[in-house]
C-alpha positions as CSV (number, residue, x, y, z in Angstrom):
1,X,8.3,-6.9,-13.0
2,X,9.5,-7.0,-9.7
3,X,8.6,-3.6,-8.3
4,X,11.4,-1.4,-7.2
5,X,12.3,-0.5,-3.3
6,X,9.7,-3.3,-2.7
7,X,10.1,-6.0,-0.3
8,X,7.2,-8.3,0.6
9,X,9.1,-10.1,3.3
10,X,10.2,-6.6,4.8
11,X,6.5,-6.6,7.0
12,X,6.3,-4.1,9.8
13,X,3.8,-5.6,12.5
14,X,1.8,-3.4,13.5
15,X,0.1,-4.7,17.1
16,X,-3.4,-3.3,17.0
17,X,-4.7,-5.3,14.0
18,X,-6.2,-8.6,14.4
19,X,-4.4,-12.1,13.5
20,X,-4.2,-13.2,9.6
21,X,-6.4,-15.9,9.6
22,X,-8.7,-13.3,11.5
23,X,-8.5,-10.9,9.0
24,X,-9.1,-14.4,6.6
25,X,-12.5,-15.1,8.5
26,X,-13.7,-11.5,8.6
27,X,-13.0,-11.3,4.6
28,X,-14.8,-14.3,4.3
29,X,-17.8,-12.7,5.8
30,X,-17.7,-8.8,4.1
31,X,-17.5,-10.9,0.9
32,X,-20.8,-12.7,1.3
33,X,-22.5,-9.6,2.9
34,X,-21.3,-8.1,-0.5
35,X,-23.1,-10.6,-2.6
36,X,-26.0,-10.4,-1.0
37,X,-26.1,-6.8,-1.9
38,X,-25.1,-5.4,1.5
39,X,-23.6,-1.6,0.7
40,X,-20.2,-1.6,-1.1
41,X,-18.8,1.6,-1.8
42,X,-19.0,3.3,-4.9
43,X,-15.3,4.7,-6.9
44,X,-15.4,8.2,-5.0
45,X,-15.4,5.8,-1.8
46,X,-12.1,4.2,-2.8
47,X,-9.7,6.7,-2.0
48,X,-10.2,8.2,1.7
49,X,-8.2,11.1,3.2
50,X,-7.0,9.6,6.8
51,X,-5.5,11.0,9.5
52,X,-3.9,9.5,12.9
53,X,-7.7,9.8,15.1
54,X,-9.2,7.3,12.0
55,X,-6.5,5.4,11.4
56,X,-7.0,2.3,13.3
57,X,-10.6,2.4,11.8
58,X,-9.9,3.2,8.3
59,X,-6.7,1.8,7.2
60,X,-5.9,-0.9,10.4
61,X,-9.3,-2.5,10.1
62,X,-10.4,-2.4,7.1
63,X,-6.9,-4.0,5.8
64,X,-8.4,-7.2,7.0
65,X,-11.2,-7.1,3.9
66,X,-9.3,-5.2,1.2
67,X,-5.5,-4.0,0.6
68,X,-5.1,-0.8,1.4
69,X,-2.6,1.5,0.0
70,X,-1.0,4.9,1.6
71,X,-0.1,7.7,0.3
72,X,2.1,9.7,2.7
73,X,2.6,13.4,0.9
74,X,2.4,17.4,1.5
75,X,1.3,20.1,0.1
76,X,4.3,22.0,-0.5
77,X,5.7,18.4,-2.4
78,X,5.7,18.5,-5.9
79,X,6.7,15.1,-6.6
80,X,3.3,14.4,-4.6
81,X,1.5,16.2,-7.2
82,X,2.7,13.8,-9.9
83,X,2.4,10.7,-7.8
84,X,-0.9,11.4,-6.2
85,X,-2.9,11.5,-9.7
86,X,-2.1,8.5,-10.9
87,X,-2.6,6.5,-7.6
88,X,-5.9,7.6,-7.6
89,X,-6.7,6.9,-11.2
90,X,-5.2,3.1,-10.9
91,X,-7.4,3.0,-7.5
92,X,-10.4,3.4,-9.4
93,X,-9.0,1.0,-12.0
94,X,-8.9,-2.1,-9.5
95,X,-12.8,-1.4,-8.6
96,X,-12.2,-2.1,-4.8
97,X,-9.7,-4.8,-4.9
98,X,-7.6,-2.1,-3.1
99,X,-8.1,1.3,-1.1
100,X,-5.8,4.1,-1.1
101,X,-5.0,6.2,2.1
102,X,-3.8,9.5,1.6
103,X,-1.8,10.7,4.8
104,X,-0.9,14.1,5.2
105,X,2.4,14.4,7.2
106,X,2.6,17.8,7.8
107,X,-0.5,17.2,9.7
108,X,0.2,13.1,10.8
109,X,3.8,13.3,12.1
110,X,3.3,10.2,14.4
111,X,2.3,8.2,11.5
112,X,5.2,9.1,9.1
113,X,7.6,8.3,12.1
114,X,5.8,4.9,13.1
115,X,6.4,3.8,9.1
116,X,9.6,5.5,9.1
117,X,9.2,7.5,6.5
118,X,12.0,9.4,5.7
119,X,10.9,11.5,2.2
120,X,7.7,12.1,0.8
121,X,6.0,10.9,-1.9
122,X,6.5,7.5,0.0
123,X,3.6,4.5,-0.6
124,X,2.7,1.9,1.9
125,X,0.4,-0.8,1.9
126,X,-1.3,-2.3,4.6
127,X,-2.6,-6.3,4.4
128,X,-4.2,-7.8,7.3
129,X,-2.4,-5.4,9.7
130,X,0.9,-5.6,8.0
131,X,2.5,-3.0,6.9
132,X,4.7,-3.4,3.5
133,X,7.1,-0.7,2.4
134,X,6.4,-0.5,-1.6
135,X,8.1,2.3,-3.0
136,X,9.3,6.5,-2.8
137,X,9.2,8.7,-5.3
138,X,7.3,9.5,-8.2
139,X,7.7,6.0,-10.3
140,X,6.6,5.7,-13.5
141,X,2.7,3.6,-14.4
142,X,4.3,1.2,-15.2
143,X,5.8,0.5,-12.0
144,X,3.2,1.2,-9.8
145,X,0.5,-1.1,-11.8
146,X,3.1,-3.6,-11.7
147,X,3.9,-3.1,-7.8
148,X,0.0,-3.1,-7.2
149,X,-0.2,-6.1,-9.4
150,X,1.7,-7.5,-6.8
151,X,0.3,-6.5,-3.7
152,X,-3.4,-7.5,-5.1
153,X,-1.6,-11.1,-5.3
154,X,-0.1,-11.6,-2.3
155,X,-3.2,-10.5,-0.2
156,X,-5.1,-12.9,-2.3
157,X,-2.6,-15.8,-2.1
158,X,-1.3,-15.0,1.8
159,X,-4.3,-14.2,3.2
160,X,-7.6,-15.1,1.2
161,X,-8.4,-11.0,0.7
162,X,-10.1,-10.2,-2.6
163,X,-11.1,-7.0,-2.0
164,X,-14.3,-5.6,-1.8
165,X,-17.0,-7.1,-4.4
166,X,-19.2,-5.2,-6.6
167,X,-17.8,-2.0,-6.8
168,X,-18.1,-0.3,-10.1
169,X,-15.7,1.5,-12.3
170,X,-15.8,5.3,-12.7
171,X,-17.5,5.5,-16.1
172,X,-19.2,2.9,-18.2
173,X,-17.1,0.2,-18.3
174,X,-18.5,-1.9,-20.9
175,X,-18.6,1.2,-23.4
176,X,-15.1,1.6,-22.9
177,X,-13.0,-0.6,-26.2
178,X,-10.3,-2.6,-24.4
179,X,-6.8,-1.4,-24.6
180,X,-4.8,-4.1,-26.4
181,X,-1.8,-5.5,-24.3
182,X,1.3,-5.9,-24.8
183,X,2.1,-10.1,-25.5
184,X,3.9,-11.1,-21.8
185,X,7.7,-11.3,-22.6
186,X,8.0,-15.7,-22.0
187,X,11.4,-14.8,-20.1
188,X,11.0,-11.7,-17.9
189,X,7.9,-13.8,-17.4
190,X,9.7,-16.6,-15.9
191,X,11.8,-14.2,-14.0
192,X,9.4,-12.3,-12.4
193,X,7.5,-16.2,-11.2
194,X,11.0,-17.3,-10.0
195,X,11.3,-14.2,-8.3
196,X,8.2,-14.6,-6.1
197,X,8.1,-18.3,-5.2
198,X,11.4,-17.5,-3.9
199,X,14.0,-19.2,-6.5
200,X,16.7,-16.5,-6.2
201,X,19.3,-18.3,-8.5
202,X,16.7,-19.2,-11.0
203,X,15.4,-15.2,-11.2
204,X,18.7,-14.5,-11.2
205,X,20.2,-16.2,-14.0
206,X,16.9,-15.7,-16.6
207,X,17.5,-12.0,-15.7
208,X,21.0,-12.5,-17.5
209,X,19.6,-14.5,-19.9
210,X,17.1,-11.0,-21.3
211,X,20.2,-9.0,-20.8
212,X,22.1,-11.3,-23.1
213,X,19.7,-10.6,-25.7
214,X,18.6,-7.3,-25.0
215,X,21.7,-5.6,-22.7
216,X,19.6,-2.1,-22.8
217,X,16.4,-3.9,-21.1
218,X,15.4,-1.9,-18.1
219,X,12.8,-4.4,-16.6
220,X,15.2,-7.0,-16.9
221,X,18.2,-4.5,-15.2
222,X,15.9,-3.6,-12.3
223,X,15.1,-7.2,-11.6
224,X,18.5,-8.6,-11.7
225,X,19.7,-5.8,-9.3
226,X,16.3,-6.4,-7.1
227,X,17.0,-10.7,-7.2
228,X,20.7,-9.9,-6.7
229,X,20.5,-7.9,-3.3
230,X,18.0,-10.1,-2.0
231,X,20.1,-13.1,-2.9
232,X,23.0,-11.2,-0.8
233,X,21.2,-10.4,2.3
234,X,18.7,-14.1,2.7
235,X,21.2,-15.9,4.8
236,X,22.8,-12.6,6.9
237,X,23.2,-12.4,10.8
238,X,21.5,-8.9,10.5
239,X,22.9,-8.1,14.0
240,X,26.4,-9.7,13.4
241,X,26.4,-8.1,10.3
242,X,25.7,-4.8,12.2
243,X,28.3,-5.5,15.2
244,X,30.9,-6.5,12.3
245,X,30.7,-2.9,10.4
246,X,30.7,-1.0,13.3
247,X,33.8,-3.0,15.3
248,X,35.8,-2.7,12.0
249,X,34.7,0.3,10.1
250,X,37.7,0.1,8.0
251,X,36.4,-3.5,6.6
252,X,35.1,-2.5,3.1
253,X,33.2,-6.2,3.1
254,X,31.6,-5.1,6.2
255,X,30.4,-1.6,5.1
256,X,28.8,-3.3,1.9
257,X,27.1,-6.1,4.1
258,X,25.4,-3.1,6.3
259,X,24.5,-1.0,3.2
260,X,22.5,-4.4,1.5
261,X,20.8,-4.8,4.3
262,X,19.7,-1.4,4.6
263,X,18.8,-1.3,1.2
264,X,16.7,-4.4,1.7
265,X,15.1,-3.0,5.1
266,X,13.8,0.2,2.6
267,X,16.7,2.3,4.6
268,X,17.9,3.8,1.1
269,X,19.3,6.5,2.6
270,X,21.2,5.1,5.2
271,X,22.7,2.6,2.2
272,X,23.5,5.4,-0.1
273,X,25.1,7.2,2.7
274,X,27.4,4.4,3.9
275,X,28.9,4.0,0.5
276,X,29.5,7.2,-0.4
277,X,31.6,7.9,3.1
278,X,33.6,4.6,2.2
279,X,34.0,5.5,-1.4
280,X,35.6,8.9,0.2
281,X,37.8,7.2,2.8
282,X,38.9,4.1,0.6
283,X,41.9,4.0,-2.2
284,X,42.0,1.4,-4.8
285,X,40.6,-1.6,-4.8
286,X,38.6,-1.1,-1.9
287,X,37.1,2.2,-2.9
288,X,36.2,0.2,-6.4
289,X,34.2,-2.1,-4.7
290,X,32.3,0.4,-3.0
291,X,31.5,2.7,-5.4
292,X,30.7,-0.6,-8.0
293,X,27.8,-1.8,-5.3
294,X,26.8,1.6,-5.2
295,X,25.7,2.0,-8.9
296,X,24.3,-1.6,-8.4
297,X,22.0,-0.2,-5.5
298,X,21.0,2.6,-8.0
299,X,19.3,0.0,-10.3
300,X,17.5,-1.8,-7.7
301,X,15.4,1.9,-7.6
302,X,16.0,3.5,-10.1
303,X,18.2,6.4,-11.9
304,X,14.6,9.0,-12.0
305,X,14.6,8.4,-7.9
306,X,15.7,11.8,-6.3
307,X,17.7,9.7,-3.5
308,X,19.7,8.4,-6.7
309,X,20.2,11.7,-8.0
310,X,21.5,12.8,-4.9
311,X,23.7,10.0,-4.1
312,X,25.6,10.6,-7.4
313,X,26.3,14.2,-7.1
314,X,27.4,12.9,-3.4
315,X,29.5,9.6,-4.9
316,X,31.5,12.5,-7.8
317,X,32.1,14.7,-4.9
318,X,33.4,12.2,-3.2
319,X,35.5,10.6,-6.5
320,X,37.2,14.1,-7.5
């Protein structure tokens, strides 16, 4: 499933970290220290508290051996509480093929503006020095397994990072009966590979194909929404695109242009926010179209997202 309010090519560079095929090299290196028994960390050591003075050590550097994730969240956040839990459960899952971060922002304002975070719980990941936006809120297990399913891959395929090696699961794995899985669905399958080697039309159309059959199918709603917008936004003039909306801010076309980009770029706000304010300006056809790629930005996250629940009390207001 391709992970909602995730974009792999959406990578914030982040100029302190080394060069890929450094992080590649050095990798390459922690990995054969590791099998010959040099000190990998056990499952408490998988999940770090990190602040903006250890940063650079503990997220920065050591993306360049293992993926790490961050978890930017407060105390006072009670999504954070729901979220929080089960990142560090799936942490221990992966057994070192990731980290997780967990930033404080009340205490690390610098570092929720550098990744611009804009509401809490928000998770990051950070790969060889780049910095991927993966998702807000507090998504279902599904998601997130599915989402660090992901990550896991592309560090491995992108830039030769397994994680670290012979760390061991919290409990005894090998007393622990196997959960039986669910048989792969053969087209959401095909989908979700089309998806990530890039094939926009094919993702798109096998997407239809499960909602054909199965119109009620969430995994296969949130992917056509997810292929769709991205299919929108590959060929863009972001700046023209930009220089369009705000020249002619009565050209509907123009306003939807700006919000898929922002949508893509991880700006959901911004998005939401454009549409509704054209939805409440427009008449007829033109407030149709705006309000219809609206609901279509809502799948591409999610109806449980608070931003969505937000936007739709803002879009009736804005209808009646």
């Amino acid at each position: 499933m391709q992970p909602r309010n995730m974009s792999m090519s959406g990578v914030v560079d982040l100029a302190a970290v080394k060069a890929a095929g450094e992080a590649k090299q050095k990798a390459e290196q922690d990995r054969a220290r590791a099998a010959q028994g040099d000190g990998a960390p056990g499952p408490s050591g998988l999940v770090i508290d990190v602040g903006e003075a250890d940063f650079e050590a503990e997220v920065l550097q050591r993306s360049a051996e293992v993926p790490v994730v961050i978890d930017f969240w407060a105390e006072w956040c009670e999504p954070c509480k729901q979220l929080s839990p089960v990142l560090e459960r799936l942490t221990q899952e992966y057994a070192g093929r990731l980290l997780l971060a967990k930033i404080d922002v009340d205490q690390n304002q610098m570092l929720m503006q550098q990744f611009g975070v804009q509401g809490i719980p928000a998770v990051f990941a950070v790969v060889a020095g780049q910095a991927l936006p993966l998702f807000q809120g507090a998504a279902p297990e599904q998601q997130i397994r599915a989402t660090l399913d992901q990550l896991v891959q592309v560090a491995e395929q992108r830039f030769g990072i397994t994680g670290l090696q012979g760390v061991p699961q919290e409990g005894d794995a090998a007393e622990q009966p196997a959960e039986p899985q669910a048989p792969e669905d053969p087209v959401l399958a095909a989908a979700q590979q089309a998806l990530d080697s890039g094939d926009l039309p094919g993702a798109i159309q096998a997407y239809r194909n499960k909602l054909a059959d199965e119109p009620a199918n969430v995994e296969a709603k949130v992917g056509l929404a997810m292929a769709e917008l991205l299919s929108r936004v590959q060929d863009m003039d972001a700046r023209q695109v930009r220089k369009d909306a705000a020249d002619r801010p009565e050209d509907v076309a123009a306003q939807l242009k700006v919000a898929d980009l922002d949508m893509a770029g991880g700006h959901v706000e911004d998005a939401f926010g454009r549409l509704v304010d054209t939805v409440r300006r427009t008449a007829g056809e033109d407030r149709d179209a705006a309000r219809v790629r609206l609901l279509e930005l809502f799948e591409v996250i999610g109806p449980e997202d608070p931003r969505v629940v937000t936007a739709r009390a803002a879009l009736a207001r804005a209808l009646f």
